[in-house]
C-alpha positions in Angstrom: -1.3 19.4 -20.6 2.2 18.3 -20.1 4.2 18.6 -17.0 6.9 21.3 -16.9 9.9 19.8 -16.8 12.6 21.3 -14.5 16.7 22.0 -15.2 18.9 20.6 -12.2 19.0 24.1 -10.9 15.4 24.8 -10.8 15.0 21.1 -8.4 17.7 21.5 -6.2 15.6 25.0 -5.1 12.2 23.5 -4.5 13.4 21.1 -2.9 15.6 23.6 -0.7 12.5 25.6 -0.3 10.6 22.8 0.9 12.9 21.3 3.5 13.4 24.9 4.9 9.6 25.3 5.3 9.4 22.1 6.7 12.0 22.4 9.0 10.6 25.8 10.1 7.2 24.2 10.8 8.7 21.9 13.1 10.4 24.5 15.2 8.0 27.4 14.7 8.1 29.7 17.9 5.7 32.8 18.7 7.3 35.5 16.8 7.5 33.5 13.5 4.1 32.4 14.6 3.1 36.1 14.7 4.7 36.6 11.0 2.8 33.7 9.5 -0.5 34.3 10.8 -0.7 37.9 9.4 -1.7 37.3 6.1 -4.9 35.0 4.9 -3.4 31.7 5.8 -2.3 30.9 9.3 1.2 29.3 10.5 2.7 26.6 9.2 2.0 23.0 10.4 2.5 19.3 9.8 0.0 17.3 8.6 -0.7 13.9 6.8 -2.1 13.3 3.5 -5.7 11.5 4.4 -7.2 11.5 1.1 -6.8 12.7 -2.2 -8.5 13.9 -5.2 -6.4 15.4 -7.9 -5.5 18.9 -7.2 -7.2 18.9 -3.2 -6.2 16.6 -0.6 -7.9 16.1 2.7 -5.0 16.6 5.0 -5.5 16.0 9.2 -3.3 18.3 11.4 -1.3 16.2 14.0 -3.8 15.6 17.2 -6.5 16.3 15.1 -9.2 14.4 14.0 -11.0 15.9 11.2 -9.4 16.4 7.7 -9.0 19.9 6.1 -9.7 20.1 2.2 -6.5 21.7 1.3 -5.2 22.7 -2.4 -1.8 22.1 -3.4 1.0 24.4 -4.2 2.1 24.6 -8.0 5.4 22.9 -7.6 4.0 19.9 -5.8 3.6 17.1 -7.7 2.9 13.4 -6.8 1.4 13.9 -3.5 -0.8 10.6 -2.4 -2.6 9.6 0.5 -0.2 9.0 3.6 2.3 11.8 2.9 3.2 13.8 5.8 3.1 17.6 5.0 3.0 21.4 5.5 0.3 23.1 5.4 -1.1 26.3 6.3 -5.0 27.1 7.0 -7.3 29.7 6.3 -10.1 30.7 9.9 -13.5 31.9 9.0 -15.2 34.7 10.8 -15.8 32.3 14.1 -11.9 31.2 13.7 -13.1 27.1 12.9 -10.2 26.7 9.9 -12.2 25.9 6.6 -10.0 25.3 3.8 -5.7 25.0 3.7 -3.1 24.8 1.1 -0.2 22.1 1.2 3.0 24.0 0.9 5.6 21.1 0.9 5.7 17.4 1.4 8.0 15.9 3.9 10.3 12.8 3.8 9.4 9.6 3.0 9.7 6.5 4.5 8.6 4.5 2.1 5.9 4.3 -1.1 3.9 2.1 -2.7 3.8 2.4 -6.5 1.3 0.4 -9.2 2.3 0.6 -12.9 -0.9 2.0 -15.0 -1.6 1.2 -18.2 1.4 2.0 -19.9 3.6 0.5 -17.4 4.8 3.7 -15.8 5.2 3.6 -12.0 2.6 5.6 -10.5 2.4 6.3 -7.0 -0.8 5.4 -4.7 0.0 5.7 -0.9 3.5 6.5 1.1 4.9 6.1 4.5 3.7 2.4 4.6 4.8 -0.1 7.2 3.3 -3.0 5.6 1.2 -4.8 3.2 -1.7 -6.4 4.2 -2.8 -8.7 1.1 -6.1 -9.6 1.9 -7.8 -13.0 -0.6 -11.1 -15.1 0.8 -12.6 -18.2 0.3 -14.8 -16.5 -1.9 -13.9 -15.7 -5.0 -11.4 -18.6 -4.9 -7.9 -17.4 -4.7 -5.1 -18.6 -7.4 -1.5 -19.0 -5.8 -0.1 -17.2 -9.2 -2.4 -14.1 -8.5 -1.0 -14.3 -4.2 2.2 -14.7 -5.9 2.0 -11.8 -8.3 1.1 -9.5 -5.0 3.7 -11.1 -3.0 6.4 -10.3 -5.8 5.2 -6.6 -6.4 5.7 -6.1 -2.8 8.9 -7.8 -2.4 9.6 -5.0 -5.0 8.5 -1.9 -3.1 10.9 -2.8 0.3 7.0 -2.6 2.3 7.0 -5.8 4.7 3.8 -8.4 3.4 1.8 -10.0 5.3 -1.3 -12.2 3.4 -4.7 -12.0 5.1 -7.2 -14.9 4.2 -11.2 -13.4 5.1 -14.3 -15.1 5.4 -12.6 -18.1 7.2 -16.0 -18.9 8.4 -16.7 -20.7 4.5 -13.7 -23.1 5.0 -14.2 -26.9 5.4 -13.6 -27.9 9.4 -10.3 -29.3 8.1 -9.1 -26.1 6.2 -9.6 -27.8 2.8 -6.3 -26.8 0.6 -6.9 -23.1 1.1 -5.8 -23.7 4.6 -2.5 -26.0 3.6 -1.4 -23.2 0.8 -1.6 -20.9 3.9 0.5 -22.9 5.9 3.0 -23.2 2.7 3.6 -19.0 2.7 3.8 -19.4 6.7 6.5 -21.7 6.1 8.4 -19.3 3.8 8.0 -16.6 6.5 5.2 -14.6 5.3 2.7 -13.8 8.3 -0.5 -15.1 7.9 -3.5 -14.1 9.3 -7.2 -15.4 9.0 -10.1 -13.2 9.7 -14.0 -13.5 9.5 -16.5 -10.3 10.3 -18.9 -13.5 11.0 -17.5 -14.4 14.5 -17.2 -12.1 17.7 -13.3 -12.7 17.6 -13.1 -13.2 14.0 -10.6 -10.5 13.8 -8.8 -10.4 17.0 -5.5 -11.8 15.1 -5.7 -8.5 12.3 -6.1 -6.3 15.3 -2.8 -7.6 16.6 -1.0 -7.3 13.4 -2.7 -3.6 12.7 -1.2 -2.3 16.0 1.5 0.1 15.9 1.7 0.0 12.0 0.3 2.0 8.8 -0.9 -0.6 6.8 -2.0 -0.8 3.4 -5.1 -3.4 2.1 -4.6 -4.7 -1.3 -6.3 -7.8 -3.4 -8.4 -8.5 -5.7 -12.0 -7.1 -6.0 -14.7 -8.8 -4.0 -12.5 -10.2 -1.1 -13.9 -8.0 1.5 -11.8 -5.4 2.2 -14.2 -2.9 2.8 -16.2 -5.2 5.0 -13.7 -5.7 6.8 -12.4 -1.9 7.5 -16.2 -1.0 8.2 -15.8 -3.6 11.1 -12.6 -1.9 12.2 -14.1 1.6 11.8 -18.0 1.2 13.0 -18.3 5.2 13.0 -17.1 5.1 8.8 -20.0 5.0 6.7 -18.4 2.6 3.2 -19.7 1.2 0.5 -20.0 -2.3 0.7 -20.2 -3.9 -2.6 -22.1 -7.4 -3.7 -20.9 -10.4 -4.6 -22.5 -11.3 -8.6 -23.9 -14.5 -7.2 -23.3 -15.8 -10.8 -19.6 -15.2 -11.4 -18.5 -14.8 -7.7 -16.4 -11.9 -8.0 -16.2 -8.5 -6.4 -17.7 -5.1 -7.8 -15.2 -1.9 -7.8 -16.5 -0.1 -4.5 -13.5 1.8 -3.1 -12.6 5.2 -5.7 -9.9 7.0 -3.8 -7.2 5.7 -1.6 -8.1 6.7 2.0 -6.1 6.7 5.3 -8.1 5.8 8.9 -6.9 5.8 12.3 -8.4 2.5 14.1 -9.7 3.8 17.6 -9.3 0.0 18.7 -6.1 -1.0 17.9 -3.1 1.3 19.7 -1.2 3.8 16.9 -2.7 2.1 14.1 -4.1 3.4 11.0 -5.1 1.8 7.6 -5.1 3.2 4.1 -7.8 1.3 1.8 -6.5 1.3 -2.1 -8.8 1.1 -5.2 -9.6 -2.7 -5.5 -8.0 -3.9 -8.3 -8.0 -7.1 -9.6 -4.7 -7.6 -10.9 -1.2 -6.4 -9.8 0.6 -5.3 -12.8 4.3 -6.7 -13.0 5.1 -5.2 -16.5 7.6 -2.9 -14.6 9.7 -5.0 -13.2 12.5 -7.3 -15.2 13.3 -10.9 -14.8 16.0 -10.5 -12.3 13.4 -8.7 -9.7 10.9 -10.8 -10.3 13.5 -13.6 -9.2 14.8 -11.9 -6.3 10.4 -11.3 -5.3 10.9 -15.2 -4.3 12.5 -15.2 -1.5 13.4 -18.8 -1.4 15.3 -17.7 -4.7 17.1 -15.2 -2.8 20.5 -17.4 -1.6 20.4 -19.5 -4.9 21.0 -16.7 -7.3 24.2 -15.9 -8.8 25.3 -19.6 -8.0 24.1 -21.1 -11.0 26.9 -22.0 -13.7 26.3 -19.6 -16.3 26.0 -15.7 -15.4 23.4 -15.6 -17.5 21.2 -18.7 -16.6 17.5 -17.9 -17.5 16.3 -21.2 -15.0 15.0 -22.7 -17.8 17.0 -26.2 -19.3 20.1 -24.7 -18.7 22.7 -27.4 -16.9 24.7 -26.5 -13.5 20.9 -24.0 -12.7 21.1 -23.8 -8.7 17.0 -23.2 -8.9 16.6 -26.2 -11.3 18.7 -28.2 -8.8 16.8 -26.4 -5.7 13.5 -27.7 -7.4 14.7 -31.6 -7.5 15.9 -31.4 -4.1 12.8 -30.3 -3.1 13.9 -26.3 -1.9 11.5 -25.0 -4.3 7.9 -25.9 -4.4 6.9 -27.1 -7.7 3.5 -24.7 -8.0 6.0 -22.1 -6.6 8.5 -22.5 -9.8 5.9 -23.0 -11.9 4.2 -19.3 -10.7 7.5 -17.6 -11.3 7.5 -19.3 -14.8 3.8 -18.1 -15.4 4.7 -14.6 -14.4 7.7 -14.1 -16.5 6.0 -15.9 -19.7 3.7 -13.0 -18.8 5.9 -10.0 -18.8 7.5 -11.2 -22.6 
């Protein structure tokens, strides 16, 4: 079925009619309280997004810890886990609420969009204050695929940050694994290495987790859900194998999901479908420029406006490369990727 699509008019008064119920859930006193509750659903209340699943959404009320399954309004569209909400609830007999309906999303800080199949931007989680992009010694991680992740965030606005796990299979000199590491640290990407082997293995992703809503992304296999079923020991996940034979990851996580972590202050987590590749067929070949940052001062400063950085003469990044700016794998991922988007 298609979507309905909406006149400028008909917008302009959802949206009115979802700021005004959001602003009156914010400042709801007892006689609009006493309004509200009359009817089958109770008042109106803020709430975040926690999980969803098509039509229904598991929504948790503010100083609450259990979710509500909630149904959504008509005219909302494009709700995913993280939004902040209205909804309104529905008691039983013994007044425990048992079921709610979303009536308006709130503002958003930020989102974090993946392009599907047909390359159209698709929304997966929102109010995000960083990206946590998590690879491990096992499977081996390729700099172009760290790249790809690192770029696709660059293009959301969303802070990175690159997680290694399973630091415990490194050589006791880090091996090259550890000196790419130390490549992106030098760019100004944080870096953190983690292990669910060791006591303190993740000590230094506790630190980074605190006071943020971070996403995980990477590949399958990687350990993302072992390592959010360390940070939540009461969550009961699927943890999925490792093919001994091709070492990679099986598809374990179906729905993105948002925890609070009760051991790291104001922090919560949303988990995202694993997904092996980050699709960049969205973006053009200025964007994927500007997802380097090194890039970032050089362009617009080569000679000719329209300089692809290929052979052309009087090319700041060709000149940045012989200097020695631009990291040679570095130049050559950003050639990889673009070869990849025509």
């Amino acid at each position: 079925m298609t979507k309905r699509k909406l006149n400028r008019q008909q917008r302009w008064r959802i949206e009115k009619i979802q700021a005004e119920r959001a602003s009156r859930a914010t400042r709801l006193d007892d006689k609009d309280g006493e309004k509200l509750a009359a009817g089958e659903y109770g008042p109106e209340q803020p709430g975040r997004v926690v999980a969803h699943f098509g039509r229904t959404l598991d929504v948790r009320a503010e100083g609450d810890d259990e979710p509500v399954r909630c149904h959504m309004r008509a005219n909302l569209e494009g709700l995913v886990t993280g939004d902040r909400v209205i909804w309104r609830g529905r008691q039983d007999a013994e007044g425990a609420i048992v079921e709610g309906v979303v009536v308006a999303r709130g503002e958003r800080t930020s989102v974090l969009e993946r392009p599907d199949a047909r390359s159209q931007l698709k929304p997966v989680a929102a109010n995000i204050d960083q990206i946590l992009i998590v690879f491990a010694v096992e499977p081996e991680p390729h700099p172009n695929l760290i790249d790809r992740y690192l770029v696709a965030a660059e293009a959301t606005g969303i802070a990175p940050a690159l997680v290694l796990n399973k630091i415990d299979l490194l050589p006791e000199d880090g091996g090259a694994l550890m000196a790419l590491l130390h490549r992106y640290e030098a760019l100004g990407y944080p870096v953190v290495a983690t292990t669910t082997e060791r006591e303190n293995g993740l000590d230094a992703l506790h630190a980074r987790l605190a006071g943020n809503t971070s996403v995980f992304v990477g590949q399958s296999g990687v350990g993302k859900s072992s390592l959010i079923d360390r940070l939540l020991p009461d969550e009961e996940l699927r943890i999925g194998a490792l093919s001994k034979d091709s070492r990679k990851g099986t598809h374990t996580t179906t729905t993105a999901r948002l925890y609070t972590l009760p051991s790291a202050e104001a922090a919560e987590l949303i988990d995202s479908p694993g997904i092996r590749e980050f699709g960049l067929g969205h973006l053009n070949e200025q964007q994927v420029a500007e997802g380097f940052i090194e890039f970032r001062d050089l362009l617009g400063h080569c000679r000719f406006r329209d300089c692809r950085h290929r052979q052309e003469p009087g090319c700041a990044l060709l000149e940045a490369l012989e200097r020695g700016d631009i990291h040679p794998e570095r130049f050559a991922s950003y050639r990889r990727i673009l070869d990849s988007l025509e």
